[in-house]
N, C-alpha and C positions, 0 to 999 in steps of 0.2 A: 325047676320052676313049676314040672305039669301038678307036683304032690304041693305049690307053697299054700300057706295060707296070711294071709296078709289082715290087722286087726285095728284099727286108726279109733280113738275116741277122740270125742269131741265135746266141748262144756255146753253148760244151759247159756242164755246171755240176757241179757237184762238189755232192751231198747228204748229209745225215746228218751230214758231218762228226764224225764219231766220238761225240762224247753227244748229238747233233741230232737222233737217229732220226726221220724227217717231220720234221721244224719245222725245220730249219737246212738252208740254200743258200748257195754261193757262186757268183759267175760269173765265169770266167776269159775271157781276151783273146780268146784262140783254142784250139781250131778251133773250127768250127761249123757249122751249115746254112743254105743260104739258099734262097727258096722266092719263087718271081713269079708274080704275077698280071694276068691282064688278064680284059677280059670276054670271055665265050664266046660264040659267036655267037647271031644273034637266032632266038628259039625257044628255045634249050638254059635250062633251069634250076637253081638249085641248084651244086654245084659239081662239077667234070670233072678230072680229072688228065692231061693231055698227057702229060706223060714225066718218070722218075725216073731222076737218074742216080748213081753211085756207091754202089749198093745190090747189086750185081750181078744185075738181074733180082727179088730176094728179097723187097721192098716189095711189097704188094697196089696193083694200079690202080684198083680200085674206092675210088670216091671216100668211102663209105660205111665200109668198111673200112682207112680210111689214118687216120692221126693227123693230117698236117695235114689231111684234107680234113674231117674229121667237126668240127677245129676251125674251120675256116673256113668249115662252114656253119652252126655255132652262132654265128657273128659275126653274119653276115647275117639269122640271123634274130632277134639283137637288136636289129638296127638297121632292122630293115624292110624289106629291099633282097632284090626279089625277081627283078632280073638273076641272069644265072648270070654263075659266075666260074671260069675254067682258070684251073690250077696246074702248074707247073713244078717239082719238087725236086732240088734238087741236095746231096747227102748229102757233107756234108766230116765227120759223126762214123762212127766206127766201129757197125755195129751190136751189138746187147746187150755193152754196153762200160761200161758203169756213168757213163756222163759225161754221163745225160739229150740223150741223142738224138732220144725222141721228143717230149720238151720240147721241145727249140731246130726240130725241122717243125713243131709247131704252134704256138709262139710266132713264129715268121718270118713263117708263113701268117696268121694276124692282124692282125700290123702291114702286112701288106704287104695285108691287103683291105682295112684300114682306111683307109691311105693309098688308097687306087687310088678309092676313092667319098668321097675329102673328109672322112672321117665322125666324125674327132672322135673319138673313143670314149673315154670313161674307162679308163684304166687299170686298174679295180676291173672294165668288162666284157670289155675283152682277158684277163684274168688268168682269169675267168670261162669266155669260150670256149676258150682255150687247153686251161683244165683238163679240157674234155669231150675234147678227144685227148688228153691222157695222160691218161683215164682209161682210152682203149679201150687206147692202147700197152703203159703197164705193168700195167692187168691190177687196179689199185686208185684210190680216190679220195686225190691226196694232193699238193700244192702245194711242197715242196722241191726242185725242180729246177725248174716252170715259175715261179715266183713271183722268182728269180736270173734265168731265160732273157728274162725280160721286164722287171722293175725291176734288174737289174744288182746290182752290189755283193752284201754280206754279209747276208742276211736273215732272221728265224723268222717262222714264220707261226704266228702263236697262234690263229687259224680257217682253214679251208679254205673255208668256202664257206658265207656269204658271205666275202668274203676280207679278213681281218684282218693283214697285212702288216707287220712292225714291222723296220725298217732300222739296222741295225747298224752303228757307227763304223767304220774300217778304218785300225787302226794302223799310220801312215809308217813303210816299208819288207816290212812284212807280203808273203810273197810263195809260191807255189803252186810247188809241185811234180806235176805227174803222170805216171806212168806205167801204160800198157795194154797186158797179156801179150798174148800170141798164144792169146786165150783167148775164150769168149762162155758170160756166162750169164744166160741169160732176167730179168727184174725178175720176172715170175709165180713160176717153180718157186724162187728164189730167198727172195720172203714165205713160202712154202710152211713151210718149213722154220722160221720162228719161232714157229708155233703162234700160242696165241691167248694163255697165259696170261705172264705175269712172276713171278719169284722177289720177294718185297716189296723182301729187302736186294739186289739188282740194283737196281731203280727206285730206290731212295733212291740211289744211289749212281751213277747216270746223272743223277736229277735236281740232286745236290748237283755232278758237272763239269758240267752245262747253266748253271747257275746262275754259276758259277767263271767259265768261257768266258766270257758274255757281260759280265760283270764283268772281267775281263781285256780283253778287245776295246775297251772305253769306256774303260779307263785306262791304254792300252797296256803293260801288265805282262807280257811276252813269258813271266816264269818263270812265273805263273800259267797261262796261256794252254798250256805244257805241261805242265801238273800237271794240266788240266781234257782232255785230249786222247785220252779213253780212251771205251770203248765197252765196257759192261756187258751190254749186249740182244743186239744185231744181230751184231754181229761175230761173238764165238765159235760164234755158230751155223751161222755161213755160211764159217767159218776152211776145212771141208774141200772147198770149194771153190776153194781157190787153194791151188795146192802151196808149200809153202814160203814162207808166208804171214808169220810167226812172224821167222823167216832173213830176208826181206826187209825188215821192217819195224824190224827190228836196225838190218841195213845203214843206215837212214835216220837213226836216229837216232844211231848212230856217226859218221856225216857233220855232224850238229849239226843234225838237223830238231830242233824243237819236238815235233811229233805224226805220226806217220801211222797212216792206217787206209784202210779199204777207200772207195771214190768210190763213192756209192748201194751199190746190189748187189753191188757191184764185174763185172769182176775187175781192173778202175782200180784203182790203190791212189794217193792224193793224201798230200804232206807240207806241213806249214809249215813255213817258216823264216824269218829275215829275214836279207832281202836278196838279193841274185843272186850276190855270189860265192857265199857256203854253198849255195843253189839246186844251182849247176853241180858241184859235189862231193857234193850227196846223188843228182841225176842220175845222175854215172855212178857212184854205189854202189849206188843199185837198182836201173839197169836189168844190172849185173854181177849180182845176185842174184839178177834173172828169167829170165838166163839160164844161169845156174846150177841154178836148180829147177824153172822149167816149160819152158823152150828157147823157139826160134825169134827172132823179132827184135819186142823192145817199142819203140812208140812212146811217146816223150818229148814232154814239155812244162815250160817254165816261164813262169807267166804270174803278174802281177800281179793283184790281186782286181778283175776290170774293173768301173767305176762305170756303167757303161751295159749296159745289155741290149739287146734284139732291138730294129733301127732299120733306118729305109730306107737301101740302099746305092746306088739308081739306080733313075729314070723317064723312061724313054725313050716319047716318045710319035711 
């Protein structure tokens, strides 16, 4: 075990979902991050970061201050294991990109300590320590992207903690669209801007498409499912954040999305649709609209709602 080296990827995740604001995740295919472990040498305790890559320098190396690391020493110290453990990350998500990036470091780092000491861990305590790195990363307490990065598939989380998890059907052919501008906006300054309180008829009216959505999702009623695909709270708070937000979001549905809205914070903006031909024609209608209103070059995705989350990719001992 002193030579293993233990390797866990973890997918991007799409939150909020448009009336989901916190309670609703999805995990998509790819990209994602992945993060290895072995143990640190004798004496070292606690956990060590050897090197981050694909961050450009920008990730803290303090172990304390990193998301995965802060999550994978709350692992260890559920499980009693007072070896130290070095981390490796290797960042395949974009930073502040709204696709839970620091979800999928600290959900990789988990799986991949857990795997590295044998240790079994419930799923309820992965989900657990994961959440204390995204609590340092995004800045709040809030399980919609780590609760996707690690149980996979389509999810609400009706508690945070302890974590109350309820897994959502995934109607045949259901399929993800994303795209991420040439943009970055923090998950912190981004809450900032919703304040604290709600309009009542807003809430009712998020809560009645929350309601729709997941009722649509279990009887796959795709018209439904775009009729529930609206964002009452979060969004138009955060619309003057992404130029051409409005235009874009046209584009998608002129192409025959179901829904789109912003990914978490954004400035991701994720569509449904079904199937992959309509996919690849709302692809190139919004990334033509992103570069029409904010420029440069968007990164594309289309992925299927992946039924797996963050798992070992490789143990090399």
């Amino acid at each position: 075990m002193t030579d293993r080296v233990v390797t866990a990827f973890a997918p991007a995740t799409v939150s909020n979902v448009a009336c989901g604001f916190d309670v609703l995740g999805f995990a998509l295919e790819r990209p994602g991050d992945e993060v290895s472990a072995r143990l640190a040498p004798w004496g070292v305790r606690g956990i060590r970061i050897d090197a981050i890559t694909g961050d450009a320098g920008r990730l803290p190396r303090d172990a304390s201050r990193n998301t995965a690391g802060v999550a994978a020493q709350a692992l260890l110290t559920a499980i009693g294991e007072r070896r130290g453990v070095a981390l490796s990350i290797a960042k395949g998500l974009p930073l502040s990109s709204g696709l839970g990036g620091s979800a999928a470091s600290a959900a990789a780092a988990v799986v991949a300590v857990d795997a590295l000491f044998d240790a079994h861990a419930p799923i309820e305590m992965l989900v657990t320590a994961a959440f204390e790195g995204e609590r340092l990363g995004a800045g709040s307490a809030h399980l919609d992207n780590i609760a996707p990065a690690i149980c996979g598939g389509f999810v609400l989380v009706r508690h945070p903690n302890p974590p109350d998890i309820v897994r959502l059907p995934i109607p045949s052919g259901l399929t993800a669209v994303v795209v991420h501008p040439d943009l970055e906006i923090e998950t912190a300054k981004a809450r900032a801007l919703l304040g604290t309180t709600v309009p009542l008829g807003d809430a009712i009216r998020q809560w009645a498409n929350l309601g729709a959505l997941v009722d649509g999702l279990h009887r796959s009623d795709f018209a439904l499912i775009a009729r529930a695909l609206e964002d009452t709270i979060a969004e138009p708070r955060r619309a003057p954040l992404v130029p051409g937000l409005a235009a874009i979001k046209r584009a998608a549905l002129d192409a025959g999305a179901l829904g789109c809205s912003l990914s978490g914070s954004g400035p991701s903006l994720f569509a449904l649709c079904r199937g992959t031909d309509v996919a690849a024609r709302i692809v190139e209608a919004m990334v033509r609209a992103v570069k029409a209103h904010i420029g440069g070059e968007p990164q594309a995705y289309i992925s299927s709602i992946a039924p797996q989350g963050a798992r070992v990719v490789s143990c090399v001992s």
